[in-house]
Backbone and ligand atoms as CSV (ligand in chain L), in Angstrom:
chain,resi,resn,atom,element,x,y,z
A,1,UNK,N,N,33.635,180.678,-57.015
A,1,UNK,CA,C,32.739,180.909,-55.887
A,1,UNK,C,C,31.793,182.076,-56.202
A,2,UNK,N,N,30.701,181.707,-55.761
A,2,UNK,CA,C,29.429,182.913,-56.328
A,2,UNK,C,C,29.020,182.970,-54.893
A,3,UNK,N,N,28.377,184.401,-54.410
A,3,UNK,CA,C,27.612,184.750,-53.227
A,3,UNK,C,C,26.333,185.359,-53.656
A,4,UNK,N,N,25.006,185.229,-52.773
A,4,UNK,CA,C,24.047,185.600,-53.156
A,4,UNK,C,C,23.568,185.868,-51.213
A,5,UNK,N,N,22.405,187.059,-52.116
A,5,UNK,CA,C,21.765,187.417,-50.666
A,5,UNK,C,C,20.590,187.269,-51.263
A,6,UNK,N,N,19.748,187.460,-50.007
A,6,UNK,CA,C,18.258,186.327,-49.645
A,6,UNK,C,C,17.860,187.884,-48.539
A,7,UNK,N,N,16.498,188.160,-49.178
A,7,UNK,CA,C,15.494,188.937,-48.164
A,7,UNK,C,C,13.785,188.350,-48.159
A,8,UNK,N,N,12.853,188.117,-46.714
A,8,UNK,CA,C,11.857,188.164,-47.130
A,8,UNK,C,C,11.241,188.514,-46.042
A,9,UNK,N,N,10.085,188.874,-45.978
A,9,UNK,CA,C,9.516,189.612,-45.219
A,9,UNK,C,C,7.766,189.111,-45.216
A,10,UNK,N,N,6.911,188.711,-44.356
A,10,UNK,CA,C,5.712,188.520,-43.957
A,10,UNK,C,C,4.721,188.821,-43.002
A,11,UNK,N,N,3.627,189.140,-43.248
A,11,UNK,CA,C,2.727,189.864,-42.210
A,11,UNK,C,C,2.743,188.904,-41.291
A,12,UNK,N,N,2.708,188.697,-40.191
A,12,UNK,CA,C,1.974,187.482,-39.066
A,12,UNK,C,C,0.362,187.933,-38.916
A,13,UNK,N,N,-0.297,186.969,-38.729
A,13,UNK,CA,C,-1.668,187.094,-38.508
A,13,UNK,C,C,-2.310,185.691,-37.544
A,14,UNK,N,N,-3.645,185.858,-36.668
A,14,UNK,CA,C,-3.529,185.192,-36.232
A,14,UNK,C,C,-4.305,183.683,-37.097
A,15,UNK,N,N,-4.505,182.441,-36.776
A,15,UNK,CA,C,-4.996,181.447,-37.356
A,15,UNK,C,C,-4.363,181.091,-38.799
A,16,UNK,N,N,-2.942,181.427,-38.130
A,16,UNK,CA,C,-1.692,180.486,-39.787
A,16,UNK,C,C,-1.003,180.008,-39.103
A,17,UNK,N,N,-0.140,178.877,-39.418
A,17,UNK,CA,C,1.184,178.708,-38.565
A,17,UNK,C,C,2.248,179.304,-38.625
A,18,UNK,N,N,2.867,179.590,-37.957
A,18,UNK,CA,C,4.718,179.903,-38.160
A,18,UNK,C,C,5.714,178.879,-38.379
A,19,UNK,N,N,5.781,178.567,-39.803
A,19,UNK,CA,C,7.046,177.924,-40.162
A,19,UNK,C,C,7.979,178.432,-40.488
A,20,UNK,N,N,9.165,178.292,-39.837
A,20,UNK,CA,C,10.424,178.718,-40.549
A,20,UNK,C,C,11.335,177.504,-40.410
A,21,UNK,N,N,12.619,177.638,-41.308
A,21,UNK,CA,C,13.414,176.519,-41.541
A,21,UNK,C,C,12.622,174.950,-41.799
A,22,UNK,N,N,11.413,175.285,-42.289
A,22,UNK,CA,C,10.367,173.775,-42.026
A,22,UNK,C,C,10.270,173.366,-40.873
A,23,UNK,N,N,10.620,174.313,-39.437
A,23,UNK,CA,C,10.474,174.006,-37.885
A,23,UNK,C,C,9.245,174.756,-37.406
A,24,UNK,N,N,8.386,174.189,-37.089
A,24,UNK,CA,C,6.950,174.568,-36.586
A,24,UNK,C,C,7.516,175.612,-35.075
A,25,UNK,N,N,6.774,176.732,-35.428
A,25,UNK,CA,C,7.291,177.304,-34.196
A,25,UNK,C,C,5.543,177.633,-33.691
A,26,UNK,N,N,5.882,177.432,-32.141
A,26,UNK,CA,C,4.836,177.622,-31.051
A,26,UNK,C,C,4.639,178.815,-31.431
A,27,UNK,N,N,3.396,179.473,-31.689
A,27,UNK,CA,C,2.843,181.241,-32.302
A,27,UNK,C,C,1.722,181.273,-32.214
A,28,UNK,N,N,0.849,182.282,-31.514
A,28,UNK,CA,C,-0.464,182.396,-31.545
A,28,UNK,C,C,-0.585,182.972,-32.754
A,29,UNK,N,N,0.492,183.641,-33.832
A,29,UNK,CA,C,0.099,184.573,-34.875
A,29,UNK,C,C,1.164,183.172,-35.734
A,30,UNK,N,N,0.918,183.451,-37.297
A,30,UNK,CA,C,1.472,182.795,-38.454
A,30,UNK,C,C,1.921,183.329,-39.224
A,31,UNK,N,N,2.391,182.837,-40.703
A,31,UNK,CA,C,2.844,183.784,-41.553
A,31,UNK,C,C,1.821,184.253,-42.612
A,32,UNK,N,N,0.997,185.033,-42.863
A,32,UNK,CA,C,0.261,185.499,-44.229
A,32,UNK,C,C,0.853,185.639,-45.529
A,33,UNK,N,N,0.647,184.153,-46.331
A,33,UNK,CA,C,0.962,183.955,-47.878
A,33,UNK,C,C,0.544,183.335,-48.434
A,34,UNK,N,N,0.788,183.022,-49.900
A,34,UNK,CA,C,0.255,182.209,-50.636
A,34,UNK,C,C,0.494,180.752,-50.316
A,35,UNK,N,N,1.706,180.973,-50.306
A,35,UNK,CA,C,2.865,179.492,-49.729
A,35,UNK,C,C,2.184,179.393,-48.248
A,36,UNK,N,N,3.135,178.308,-47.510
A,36,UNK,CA,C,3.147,178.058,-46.163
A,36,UNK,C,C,3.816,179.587,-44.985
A,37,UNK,N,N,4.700,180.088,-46.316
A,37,UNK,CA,C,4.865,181.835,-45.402
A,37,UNK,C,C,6.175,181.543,-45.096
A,38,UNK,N,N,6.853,180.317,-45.595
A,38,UNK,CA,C,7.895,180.107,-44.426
A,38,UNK,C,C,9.665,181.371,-45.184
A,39,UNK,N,N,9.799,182.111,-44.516
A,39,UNK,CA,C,10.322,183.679,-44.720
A,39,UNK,C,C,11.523,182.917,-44.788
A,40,UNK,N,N,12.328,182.387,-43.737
A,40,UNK,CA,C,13.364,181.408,-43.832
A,40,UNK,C,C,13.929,180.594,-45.332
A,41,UNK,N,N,13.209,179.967,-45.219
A,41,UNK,CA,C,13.367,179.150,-46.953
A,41,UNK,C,C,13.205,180.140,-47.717
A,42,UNK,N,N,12.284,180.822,-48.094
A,42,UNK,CA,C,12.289,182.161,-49.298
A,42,UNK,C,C,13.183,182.597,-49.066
A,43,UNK,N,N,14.246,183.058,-47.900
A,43,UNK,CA,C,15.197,183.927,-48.308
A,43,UNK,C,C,15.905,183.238,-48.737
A,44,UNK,N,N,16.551,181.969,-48.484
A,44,UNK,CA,C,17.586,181.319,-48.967
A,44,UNK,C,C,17.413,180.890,-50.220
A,45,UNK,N,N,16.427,180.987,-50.706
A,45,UNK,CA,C,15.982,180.402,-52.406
A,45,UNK,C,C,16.537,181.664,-52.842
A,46,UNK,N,N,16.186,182.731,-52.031
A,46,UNK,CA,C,17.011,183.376,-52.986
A,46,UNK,C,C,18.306,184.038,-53.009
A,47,UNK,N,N,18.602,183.427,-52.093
A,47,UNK,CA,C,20.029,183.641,-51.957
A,47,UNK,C,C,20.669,182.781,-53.211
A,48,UNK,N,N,20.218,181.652,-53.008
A,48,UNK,CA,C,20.841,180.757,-54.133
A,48,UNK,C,C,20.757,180.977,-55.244
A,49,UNK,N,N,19.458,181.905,-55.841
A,49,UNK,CA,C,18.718,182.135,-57.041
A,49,UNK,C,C,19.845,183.850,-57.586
A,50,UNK,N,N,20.141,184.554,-56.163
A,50,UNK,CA,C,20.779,185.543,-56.401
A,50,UNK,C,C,22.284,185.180,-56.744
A,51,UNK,N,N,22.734,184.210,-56.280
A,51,UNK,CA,C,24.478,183.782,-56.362
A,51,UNK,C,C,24.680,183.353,-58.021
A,52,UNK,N,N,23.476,182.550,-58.498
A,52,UNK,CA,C,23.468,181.992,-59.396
A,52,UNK,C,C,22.900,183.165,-60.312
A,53,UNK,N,N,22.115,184.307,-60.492
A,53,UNK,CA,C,21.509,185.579,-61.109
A,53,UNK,C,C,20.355,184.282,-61.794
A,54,UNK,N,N,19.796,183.598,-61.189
A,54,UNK,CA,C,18.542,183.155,-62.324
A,54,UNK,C,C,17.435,183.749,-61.564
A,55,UNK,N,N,17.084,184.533,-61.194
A,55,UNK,CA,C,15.894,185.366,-61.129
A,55,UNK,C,C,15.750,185.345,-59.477
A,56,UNK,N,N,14.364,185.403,-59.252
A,56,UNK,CA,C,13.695,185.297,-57.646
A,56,UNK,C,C,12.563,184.577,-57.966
A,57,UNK,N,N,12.715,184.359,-56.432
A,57,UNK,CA,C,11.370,183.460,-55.703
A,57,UNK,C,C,9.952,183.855,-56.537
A,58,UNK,N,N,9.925,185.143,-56.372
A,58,UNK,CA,C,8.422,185.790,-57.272
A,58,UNK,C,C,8.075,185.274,-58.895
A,59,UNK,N,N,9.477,185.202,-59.739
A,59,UNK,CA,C,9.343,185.288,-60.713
A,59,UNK,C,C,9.167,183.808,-60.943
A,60,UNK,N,N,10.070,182.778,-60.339
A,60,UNK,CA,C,9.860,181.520,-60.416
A,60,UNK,C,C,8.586,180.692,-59.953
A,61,UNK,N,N,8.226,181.190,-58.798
A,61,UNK,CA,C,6.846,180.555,-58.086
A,61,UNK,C,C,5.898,181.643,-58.036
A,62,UNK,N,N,5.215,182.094,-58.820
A,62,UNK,CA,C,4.045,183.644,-58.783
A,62,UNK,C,C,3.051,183.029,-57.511
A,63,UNK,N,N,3.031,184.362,-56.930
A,63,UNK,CA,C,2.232,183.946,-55.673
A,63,UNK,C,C,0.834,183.952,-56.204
A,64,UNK,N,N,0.135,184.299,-57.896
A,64,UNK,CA,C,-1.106,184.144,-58.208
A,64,UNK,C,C,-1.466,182.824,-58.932
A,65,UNK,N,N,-0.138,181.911,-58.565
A,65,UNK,CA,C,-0.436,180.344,-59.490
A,65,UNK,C,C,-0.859,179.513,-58.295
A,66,UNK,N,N,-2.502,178.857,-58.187
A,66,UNK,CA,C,-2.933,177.963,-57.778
A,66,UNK,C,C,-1.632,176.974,-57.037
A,67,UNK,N,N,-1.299,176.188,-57.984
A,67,UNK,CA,C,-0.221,175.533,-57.888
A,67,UNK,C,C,0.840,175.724,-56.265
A,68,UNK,N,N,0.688,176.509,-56.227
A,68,UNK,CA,C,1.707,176.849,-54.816
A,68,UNK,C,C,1.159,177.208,-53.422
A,69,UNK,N,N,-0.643,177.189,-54.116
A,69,UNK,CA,C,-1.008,177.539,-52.719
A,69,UNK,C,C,-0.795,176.507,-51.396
A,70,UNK,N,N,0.023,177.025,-49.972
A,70,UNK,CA,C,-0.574,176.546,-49.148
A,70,UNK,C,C,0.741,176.018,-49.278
A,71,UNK,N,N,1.724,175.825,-50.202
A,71,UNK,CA,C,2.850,175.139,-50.634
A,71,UNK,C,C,4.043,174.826,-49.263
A,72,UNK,N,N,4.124,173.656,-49.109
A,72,UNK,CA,C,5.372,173.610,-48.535
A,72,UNK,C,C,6.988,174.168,-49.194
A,73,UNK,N,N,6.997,175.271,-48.167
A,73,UNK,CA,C,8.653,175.792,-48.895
A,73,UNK,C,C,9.853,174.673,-49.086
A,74,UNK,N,N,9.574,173.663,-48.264
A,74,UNK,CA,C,10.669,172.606,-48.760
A,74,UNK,C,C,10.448,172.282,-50.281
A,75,UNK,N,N,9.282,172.144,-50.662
A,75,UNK,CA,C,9.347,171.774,-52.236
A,75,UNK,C,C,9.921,172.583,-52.733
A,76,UNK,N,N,9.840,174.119,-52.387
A,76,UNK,CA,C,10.541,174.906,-53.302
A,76,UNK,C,C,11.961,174.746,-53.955
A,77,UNK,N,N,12.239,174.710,-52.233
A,77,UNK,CA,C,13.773,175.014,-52.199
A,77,UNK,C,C,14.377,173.785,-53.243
A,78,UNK,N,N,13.831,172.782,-52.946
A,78,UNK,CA,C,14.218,171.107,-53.490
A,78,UNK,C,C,14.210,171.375,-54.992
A,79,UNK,N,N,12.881,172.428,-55.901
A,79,UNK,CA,C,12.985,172.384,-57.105
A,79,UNK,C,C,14.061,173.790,-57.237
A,80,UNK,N,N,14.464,174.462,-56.365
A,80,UNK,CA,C,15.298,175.046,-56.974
A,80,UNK,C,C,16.630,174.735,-57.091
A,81,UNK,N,N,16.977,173.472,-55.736
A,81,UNK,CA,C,18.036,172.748,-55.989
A,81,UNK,C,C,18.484,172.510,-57.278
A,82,UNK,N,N,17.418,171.883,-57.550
A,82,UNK,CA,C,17.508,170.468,-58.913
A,82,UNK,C,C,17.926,171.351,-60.246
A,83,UNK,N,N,17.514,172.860,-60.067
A,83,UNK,CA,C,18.169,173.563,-61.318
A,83,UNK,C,C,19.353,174.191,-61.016
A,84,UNK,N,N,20.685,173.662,-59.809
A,84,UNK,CA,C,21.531,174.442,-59.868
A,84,UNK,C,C,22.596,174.095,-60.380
A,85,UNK,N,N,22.180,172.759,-61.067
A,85,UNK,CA,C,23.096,172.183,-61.660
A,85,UNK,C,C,24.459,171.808,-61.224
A,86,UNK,N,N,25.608,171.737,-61.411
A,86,UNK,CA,C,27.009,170.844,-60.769
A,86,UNK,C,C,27.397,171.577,-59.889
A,87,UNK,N,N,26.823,172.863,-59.280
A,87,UNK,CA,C,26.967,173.711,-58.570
A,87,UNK,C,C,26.603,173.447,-57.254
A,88,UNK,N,N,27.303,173.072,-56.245
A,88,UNK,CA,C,27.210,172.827,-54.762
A,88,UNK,C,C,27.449,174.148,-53.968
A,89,UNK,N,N,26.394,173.858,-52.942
A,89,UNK,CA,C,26.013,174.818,-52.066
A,89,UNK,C,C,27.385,174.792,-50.721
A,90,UNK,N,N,28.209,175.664,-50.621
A,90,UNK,CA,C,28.998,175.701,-49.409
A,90,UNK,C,C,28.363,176.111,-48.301
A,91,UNK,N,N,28.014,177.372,-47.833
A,91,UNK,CA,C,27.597,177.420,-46.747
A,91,UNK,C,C,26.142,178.317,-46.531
A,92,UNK,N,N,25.429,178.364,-45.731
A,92,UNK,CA,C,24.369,179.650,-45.694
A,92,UNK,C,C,24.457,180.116,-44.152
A,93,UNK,N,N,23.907,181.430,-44.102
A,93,UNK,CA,C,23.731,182.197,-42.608
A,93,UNK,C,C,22.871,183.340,-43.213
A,94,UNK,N,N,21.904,182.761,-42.082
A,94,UNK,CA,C,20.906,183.561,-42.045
A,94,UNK,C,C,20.540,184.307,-40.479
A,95,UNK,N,N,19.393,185.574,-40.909
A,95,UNK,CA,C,19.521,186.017,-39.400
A,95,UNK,C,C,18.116,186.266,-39.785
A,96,UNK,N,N,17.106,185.817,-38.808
A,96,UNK,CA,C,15.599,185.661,-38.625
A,96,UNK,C,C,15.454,187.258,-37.616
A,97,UNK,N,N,14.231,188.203,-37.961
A,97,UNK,CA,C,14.294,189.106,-37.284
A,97,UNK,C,C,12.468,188.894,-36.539
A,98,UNK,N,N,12.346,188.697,-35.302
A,98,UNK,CA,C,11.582,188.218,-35.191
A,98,UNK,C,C,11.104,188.438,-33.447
A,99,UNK,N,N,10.078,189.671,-33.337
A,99,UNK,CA,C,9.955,189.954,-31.751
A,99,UNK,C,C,9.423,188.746,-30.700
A,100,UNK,N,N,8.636,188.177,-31.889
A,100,UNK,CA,C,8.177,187.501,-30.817
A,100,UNK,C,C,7.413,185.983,-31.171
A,101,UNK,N,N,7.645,184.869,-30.877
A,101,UNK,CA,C,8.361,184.254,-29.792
A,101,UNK,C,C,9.734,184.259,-29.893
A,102,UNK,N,N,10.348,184.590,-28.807
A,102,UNK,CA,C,11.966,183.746,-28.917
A,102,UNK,C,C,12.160,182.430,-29.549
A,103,UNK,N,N,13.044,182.799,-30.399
A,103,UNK,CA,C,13.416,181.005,-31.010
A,103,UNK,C,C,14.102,180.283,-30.089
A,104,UNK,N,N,15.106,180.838,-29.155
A,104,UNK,CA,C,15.896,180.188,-28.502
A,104,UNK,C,C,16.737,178.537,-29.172
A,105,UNK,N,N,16.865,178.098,-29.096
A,105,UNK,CA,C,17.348,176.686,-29.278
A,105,UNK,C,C,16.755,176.247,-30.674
A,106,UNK,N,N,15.210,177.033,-30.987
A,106,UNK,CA,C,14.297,176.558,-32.565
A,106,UNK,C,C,15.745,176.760,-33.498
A,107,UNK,N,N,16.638,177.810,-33.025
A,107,UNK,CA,C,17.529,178.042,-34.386
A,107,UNK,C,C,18.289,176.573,-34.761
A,108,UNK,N,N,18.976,175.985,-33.843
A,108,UNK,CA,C,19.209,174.946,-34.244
A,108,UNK,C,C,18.858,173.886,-34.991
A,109,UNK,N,N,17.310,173.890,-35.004
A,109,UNK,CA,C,16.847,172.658,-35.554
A,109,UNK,C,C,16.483,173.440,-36.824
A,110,UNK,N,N,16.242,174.561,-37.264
A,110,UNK,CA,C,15.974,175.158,-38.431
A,110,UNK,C,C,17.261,174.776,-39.262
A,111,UNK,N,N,18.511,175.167,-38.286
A,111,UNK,CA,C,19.819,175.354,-39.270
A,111,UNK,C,C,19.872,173.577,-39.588
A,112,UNK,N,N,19.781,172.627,-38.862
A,112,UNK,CA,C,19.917,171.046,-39.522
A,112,UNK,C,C,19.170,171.065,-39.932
A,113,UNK,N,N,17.676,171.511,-40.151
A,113,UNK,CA,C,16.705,171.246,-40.982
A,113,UNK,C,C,17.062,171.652,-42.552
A,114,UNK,N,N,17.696,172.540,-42.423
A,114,UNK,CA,C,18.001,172.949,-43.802
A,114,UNK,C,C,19.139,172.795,-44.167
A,115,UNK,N,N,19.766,172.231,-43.392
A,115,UNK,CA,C,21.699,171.508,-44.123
A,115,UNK,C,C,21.121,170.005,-44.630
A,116,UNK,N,N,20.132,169.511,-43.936
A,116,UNK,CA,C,18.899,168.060,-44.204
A,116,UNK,C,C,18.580,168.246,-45.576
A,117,UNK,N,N,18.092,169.225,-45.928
A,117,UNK,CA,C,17.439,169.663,-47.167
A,117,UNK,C,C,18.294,169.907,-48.358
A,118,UNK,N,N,19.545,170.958,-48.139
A,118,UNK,CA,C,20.781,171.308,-48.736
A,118,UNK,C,C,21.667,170.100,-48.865
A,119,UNK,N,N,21.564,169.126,-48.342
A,119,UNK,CA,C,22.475,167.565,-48.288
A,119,UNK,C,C,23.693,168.696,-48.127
A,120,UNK,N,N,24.178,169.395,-46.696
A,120,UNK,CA,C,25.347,169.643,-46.608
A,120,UNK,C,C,25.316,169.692,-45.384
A,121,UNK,N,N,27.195,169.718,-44.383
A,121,UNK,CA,C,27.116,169.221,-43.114
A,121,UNK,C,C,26.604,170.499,-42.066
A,122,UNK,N,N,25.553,169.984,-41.390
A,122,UNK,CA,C,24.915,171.600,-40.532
A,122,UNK,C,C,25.876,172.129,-39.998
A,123,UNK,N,N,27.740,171.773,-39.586
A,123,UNK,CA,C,28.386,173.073,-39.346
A,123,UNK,C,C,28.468,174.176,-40.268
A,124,UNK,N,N,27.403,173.704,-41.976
A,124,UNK,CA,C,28.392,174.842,-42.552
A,124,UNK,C,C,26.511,175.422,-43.158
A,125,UNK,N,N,25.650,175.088,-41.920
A,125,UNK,CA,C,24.279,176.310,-41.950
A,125,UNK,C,C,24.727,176.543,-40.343
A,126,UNK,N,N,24.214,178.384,-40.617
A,126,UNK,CA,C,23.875,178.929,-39.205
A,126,UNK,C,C,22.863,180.143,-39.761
A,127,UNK,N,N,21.540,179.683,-38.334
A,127,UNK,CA,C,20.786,180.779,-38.816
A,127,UNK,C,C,20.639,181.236,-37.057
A,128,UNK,N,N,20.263,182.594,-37.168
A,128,UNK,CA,C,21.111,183.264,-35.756
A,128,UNK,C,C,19.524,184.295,-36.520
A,129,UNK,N,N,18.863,184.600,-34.580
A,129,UNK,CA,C,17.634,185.203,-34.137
A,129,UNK,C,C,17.705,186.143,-33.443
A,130,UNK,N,N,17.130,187.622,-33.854
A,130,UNK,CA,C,17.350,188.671,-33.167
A,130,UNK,C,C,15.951,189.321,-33.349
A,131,UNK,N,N,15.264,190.081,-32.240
A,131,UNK,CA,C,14.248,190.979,-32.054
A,131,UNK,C,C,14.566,191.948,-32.646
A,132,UNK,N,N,13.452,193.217,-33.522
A,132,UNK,CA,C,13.657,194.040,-33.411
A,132,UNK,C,C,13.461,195.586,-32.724
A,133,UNK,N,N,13.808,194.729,-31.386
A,133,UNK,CA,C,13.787,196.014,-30.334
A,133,UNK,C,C,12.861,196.608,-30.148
A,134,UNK,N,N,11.419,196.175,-30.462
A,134,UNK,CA,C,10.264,197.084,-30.581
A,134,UNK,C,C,10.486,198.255,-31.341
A,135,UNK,N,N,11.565,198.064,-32.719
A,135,UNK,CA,C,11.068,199.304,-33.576
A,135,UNK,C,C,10.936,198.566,-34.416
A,136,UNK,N,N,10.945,199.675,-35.424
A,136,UNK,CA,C,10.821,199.158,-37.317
A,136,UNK,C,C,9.180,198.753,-37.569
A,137,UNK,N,N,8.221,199.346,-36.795
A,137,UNK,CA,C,7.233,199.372,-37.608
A,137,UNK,C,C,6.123,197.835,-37.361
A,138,UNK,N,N,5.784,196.844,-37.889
A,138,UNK,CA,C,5.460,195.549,-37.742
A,138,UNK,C,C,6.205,194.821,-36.831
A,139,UNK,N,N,7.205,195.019,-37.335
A,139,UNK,CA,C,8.573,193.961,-37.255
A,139,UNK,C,C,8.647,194.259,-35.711
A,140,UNK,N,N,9.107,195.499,-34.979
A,140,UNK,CA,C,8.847,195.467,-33.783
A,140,UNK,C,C,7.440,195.394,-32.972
A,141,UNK,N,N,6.091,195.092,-33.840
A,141,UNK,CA,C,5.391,195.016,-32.668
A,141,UNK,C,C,4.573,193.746,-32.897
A,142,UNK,N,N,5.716,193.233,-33.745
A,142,UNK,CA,C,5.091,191.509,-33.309
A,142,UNK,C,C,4.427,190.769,-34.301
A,143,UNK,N,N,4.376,191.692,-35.308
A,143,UNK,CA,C,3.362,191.863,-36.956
A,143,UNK,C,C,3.771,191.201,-38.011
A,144,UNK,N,N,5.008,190.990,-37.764
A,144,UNK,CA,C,5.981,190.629,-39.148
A,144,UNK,C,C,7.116,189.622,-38.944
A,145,UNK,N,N,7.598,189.088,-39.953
A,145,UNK,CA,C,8.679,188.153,-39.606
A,145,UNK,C,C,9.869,188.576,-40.711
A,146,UNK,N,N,10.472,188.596,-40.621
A,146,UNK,CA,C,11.685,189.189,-41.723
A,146,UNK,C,C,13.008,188.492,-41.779
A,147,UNK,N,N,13.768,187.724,-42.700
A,147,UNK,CA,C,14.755,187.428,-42.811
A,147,UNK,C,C,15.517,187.595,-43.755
A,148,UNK,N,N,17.184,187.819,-43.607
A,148,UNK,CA,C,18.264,188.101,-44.603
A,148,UNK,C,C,18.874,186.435,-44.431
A,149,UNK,N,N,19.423,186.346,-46.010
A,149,UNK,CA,C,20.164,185.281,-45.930
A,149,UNK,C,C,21.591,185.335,-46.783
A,150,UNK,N,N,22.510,184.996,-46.572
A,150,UNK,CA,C,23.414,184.873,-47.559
A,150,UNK,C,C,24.118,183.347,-47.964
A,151,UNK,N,N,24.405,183.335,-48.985
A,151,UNK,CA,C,24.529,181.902,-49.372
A,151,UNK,C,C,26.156,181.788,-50.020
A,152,UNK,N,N,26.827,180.668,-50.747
A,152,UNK,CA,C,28.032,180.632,-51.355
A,152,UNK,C,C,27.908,179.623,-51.679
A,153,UNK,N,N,28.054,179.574,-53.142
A,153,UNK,CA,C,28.066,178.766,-54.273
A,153,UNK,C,C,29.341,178.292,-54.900
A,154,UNK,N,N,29.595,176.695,-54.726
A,154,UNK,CA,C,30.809,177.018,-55.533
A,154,UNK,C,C,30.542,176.254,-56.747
L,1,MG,MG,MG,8.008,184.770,-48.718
């Protein structure tokens, strides 16, 4: 059994969307990136990328290669699947830090969205949504989207 942790972090701005878990969330603000922004999937790539030590998200997908612009993070995650070789994914939990909108109920469909993706059964994804209290800078005033993930590899 291998464990890996997953961090990512994005400006919100307005006129992008907010994807996370590949679940379109209602946002007057989006994520600012090269990719689609989606903070969710990046962390868990690298959670997986960390359990396994084959590098990070940055080093594998450079945010200055054409190639990824605009990128749906599901492709990512899918090509990072495909290199993890006989190695199955047990479980992930993630925690989205995120003032504003409430996900409320979005967590759910993020966490099957990505047990969908992971081909594993969504009791064994949970991704769990917390504000940050109006501190920390961006992150509390609505600016930023930030997520930790941890993963287990067996
Ligand atoms: Mg990212």
């Amino acid at each position: 059994m291998r464990i890996g942790t997953g961090f990512d972090i994005h400006r919100l701005v307005p006129g992008r969307a907010l994807v996370l878990g590949g679940i379109k969330v209602p946002s007057d603000k989006g994520s600012l990136a090269h990719s689609d922004g989606d903070a969710l999937i990046h962390a868990v790539i690298d959670a997986i990328l960390g359990a396994l030590a084959l590098g990070d998200i940055g080093k594998l997908f450079p945010d200055t290669d054409p190639r990824y612009k605009d990128i749906n993070s599901e492709t990512l995650l899918l090509a990072v699947l495909s290199s993890i070789g006989s190695h199955s994914i047990v479980n992930v939990d993630a925690t989205v830090i995120l003032q504003a909108p409430k996900l409320g109920d979005l967590t759910f469909d993020m966490a099957s969205n990505l047990a969908r993706i992971l081909r594993i059964d969504p009791s064994n994804v949970s991704v769990k949504a917390k504000t940050a209290e109006h501190l920390l800078g961006e992150l509390g005033s609505g600016d930023a989207v930030a997520v930790q993930a941890s993963v287990l590899i067996d």
